[in-house]
C-alpha positions as a LaTeX table, in Angstrom:
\begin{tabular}{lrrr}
\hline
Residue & $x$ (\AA) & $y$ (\AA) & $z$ (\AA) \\
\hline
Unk1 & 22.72 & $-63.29$ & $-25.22$ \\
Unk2 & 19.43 & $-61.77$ & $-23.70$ \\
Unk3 & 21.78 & $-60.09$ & $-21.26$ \\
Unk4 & 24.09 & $-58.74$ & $-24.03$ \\
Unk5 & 21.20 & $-56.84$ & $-25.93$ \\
Unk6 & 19.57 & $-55.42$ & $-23.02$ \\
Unk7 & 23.02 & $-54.03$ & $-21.83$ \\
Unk8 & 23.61 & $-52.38$ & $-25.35$ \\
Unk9 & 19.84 & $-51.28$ & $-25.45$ \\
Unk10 & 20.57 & $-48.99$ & $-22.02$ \\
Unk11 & 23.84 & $-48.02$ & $-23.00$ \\
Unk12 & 22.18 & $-46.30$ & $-26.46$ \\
Unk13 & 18.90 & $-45.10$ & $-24.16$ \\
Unk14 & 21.79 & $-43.12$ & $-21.87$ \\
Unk15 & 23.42 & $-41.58$ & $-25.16$ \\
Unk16 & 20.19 & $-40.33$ & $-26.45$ \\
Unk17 & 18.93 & $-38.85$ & $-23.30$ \\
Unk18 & 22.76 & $-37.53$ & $-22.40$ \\
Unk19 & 22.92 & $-36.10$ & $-25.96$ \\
Unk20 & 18.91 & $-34.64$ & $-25.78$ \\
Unk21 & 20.36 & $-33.13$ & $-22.14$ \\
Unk22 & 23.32 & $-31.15$ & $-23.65$ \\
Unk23 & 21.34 & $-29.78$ & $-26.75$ \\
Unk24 & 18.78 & $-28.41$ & $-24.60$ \\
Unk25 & 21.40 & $-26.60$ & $-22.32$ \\
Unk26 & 23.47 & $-25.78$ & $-25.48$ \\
Unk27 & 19.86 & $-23.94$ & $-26.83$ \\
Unk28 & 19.20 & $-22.49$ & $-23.48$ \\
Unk29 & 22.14 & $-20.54$ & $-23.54$ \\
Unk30 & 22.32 & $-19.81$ & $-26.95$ \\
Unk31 & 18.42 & $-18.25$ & $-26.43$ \\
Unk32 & 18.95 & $-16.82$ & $-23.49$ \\
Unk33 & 20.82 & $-13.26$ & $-24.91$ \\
Unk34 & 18.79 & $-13.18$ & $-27.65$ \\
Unk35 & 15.56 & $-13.06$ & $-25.22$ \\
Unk36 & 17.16 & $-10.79$ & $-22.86$ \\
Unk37 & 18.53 & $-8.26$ & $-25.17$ \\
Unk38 & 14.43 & $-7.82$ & $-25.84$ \\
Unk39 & 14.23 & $-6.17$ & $-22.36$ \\
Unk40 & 14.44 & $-2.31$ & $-22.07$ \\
Unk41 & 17.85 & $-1.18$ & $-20.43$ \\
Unk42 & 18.11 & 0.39 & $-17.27$ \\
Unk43 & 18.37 & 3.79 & $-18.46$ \\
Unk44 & 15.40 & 3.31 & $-20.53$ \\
Unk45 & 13.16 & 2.62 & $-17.66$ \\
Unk46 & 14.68 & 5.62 & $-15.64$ \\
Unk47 & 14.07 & 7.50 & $-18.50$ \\
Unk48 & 10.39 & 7.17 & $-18.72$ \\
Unk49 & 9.25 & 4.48 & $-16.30$ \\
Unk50 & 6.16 & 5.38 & $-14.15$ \\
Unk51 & 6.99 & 5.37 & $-10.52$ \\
Unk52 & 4.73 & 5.05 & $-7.52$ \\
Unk53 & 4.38 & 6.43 & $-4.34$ \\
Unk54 & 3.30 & 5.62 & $-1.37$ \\
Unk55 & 1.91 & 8.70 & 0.68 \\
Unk56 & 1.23 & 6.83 & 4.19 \\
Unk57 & 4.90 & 7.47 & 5.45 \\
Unk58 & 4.66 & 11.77 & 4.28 \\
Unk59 & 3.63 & 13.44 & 7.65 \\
Unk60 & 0.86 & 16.37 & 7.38 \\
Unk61 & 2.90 & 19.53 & 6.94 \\
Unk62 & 6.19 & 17.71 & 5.53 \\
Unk63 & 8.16 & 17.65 & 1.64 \\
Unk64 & 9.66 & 14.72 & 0.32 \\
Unk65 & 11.65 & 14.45 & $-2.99$ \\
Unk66 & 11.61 & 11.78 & $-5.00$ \\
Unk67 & 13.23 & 11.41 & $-9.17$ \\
Unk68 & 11.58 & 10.65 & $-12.29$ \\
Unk69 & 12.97 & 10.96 & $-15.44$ \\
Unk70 & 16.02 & 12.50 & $-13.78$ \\
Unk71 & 14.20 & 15.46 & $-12.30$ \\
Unk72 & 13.11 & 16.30 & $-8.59$ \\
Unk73 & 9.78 & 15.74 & $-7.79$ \\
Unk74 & 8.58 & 17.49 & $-4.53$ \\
Unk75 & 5.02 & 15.59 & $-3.14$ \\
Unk76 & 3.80 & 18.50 & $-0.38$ \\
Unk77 & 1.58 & 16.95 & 2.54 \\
Unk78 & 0.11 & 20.36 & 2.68 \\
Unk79 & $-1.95$ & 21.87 & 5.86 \\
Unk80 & $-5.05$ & 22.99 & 6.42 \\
Unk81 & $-3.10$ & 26.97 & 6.38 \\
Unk82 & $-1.39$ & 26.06 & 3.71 \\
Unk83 & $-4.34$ & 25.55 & 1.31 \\
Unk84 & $-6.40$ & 28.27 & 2.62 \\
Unk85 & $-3.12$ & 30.67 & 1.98 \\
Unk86 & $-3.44$ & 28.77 & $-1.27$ \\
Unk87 & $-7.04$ & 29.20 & $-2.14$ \\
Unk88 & $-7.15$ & 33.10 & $-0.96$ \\
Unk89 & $-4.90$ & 34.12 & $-3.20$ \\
Unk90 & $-5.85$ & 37.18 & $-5.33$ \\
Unk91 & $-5.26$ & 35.51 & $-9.20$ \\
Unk92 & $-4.47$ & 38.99 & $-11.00$ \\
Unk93 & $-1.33$ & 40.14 & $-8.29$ \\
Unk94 & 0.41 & 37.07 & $-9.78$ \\
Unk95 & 3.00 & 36.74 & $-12.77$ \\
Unk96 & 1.65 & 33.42 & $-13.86$ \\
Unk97 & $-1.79$ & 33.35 & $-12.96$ \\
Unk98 & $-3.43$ & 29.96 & $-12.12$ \\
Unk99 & $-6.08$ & 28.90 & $-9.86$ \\
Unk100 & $-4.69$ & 26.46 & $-6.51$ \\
Unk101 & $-7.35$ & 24.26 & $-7.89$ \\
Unk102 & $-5.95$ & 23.66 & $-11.30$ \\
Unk103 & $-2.37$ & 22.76 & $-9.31$ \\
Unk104 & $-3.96$ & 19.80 & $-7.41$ \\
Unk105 & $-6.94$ & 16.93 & $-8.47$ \\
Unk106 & $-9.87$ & 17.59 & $-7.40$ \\
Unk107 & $-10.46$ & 15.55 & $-4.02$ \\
Unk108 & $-6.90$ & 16.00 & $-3.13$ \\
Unk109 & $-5.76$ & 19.28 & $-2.38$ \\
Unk110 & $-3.85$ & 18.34 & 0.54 \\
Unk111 & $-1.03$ & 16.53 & $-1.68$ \\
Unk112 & 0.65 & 18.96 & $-3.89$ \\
Unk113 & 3.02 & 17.12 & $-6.58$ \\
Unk114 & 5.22 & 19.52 & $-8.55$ \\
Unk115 & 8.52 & 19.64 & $-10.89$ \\
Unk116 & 11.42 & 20.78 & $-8.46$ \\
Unk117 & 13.04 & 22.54 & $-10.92$ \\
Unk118 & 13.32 & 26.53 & $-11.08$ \\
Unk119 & 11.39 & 28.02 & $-14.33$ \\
Unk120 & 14.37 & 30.32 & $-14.45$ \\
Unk121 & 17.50 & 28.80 & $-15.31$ \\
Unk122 & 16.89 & 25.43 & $-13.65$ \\
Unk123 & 18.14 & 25.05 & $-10.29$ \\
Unk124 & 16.49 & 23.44 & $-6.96$ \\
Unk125 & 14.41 & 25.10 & $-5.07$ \\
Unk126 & 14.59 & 24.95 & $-1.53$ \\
Unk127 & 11.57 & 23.76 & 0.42 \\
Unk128 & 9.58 & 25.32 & 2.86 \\
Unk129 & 11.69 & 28.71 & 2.51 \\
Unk130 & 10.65 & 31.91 & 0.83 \\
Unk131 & 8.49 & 34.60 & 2.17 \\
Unk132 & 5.46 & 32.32 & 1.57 \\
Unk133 & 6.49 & 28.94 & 3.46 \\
Unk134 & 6.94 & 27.17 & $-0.38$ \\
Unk135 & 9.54 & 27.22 & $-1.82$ \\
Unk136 & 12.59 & 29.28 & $-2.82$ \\
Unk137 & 15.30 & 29.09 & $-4.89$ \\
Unk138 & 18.32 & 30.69 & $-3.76$ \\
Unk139 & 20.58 & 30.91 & $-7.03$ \\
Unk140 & 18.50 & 34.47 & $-7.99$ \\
Unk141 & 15.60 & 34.68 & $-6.00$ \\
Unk142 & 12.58 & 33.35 & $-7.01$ \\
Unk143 & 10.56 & 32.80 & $-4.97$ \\
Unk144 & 7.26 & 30.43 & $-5.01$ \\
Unk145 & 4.24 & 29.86 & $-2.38$ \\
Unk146 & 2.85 & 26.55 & $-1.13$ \\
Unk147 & 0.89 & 26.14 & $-4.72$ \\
Unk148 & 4.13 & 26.33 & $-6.63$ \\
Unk149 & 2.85 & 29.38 & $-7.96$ \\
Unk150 & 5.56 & 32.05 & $-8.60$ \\
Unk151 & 5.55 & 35.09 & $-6.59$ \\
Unk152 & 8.58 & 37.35 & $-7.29$ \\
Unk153 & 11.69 & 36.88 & $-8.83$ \\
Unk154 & 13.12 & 36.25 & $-12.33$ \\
Unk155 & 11.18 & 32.83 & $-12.78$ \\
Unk156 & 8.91 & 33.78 & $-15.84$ \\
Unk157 & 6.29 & 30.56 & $-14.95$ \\
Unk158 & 4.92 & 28.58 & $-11.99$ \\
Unk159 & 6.78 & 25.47 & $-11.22$ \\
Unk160 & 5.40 & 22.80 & $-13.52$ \\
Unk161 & 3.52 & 20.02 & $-12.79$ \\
Unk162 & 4.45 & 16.44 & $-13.84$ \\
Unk163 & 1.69 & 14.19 & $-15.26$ \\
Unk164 & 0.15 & 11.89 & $-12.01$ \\
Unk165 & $-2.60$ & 10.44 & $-10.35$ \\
Unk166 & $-4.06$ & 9.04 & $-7.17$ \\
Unk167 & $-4.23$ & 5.12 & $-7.38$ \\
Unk168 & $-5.47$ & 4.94 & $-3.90$ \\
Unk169 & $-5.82$ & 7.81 & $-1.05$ \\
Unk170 & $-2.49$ & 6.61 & $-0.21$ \\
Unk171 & $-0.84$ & 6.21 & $-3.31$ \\
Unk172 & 0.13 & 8.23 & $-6.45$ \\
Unk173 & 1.59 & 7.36 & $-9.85$ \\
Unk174 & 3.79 & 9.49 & $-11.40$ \\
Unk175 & 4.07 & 9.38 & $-15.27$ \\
\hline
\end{tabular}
């Protein structure tokens, strides 16, 4: 009879564990959505996310173009010319005037990080084009020096500049 009960005893320790094992699945999948619907989407996080960048790769002298929040953002590697063009400008010849220094944080004026987006009806400005090496948008002519700063054309303001700064010498958050 001692062999009877101890069968009987296992067989009811296996239906307690077996039953304990499919209610904890059964609540792990019932919890799951609800947790996971507490994530932000994917267009949430495009929308206002904070990217980073790393600057190692961006040669002295070259543009690259990266998105946040949907819009072009052009990082400049500018050269040693370029900021001197830059810093010698005379303030009062310009539409928008505004200092080179107040377009760049102070310690890095070699990386210039601007909006890519025209101040004139919104289009793309080309890079490195213009009659001042910046940049220059094609659609009706503005046209915009190394510093972003307008210097002819319809564009009313000087490209704008997105909210960012240098975690490292090598690496920038935008946002």
């Amino acid at each position: 009879m001692a062999s009877t009960a101890a069968a009987a005893h296992t067989r009811r320790d296996f239906l307690y564990v077996a039953t304990g094992a499919v209610g904890a699945v059964g609540a792990a999948f019932t919890a799951w959505p609800l947790i996971s619907q507490m994530n932000p989407d994917a267009s949430t996080i495009a929308a206002g996310a904070p990217i980073e960048v790393d600057l190692t790769p961006v040669a002295e002298g070259q543009i690259i173009k990266v998105f946040w929040r949907g819009k072009p953002i052009f990082v400049n590697h500018r050269t040693k010319k370029e900021i001197e063009e830059a810093v010698n400008v005379n303030l009062a010849s310009l539409p928008d005037p505004q200092p080179d220094s107040a377009r760049v944080k102070p310690g890095h004026a070699n990386f210039q990080v601007l909006i890519g987006i025209c101040t004139h009806l919104g289009c793309i400005p080309l890079t490195h084009a213009g009659a001042y090496n910046g940049y220059f948008c094609p659609c009706h002519g503005s046209v915009y020096d190394t510093s972003g700063r307008i210097r002819s054309g319809p564009a009313p303001l000087n490209l704008a500049l997105p909210p960012y700064e240098f975690l490292s010498d090598t690496k920038i958050k935008i946002g």
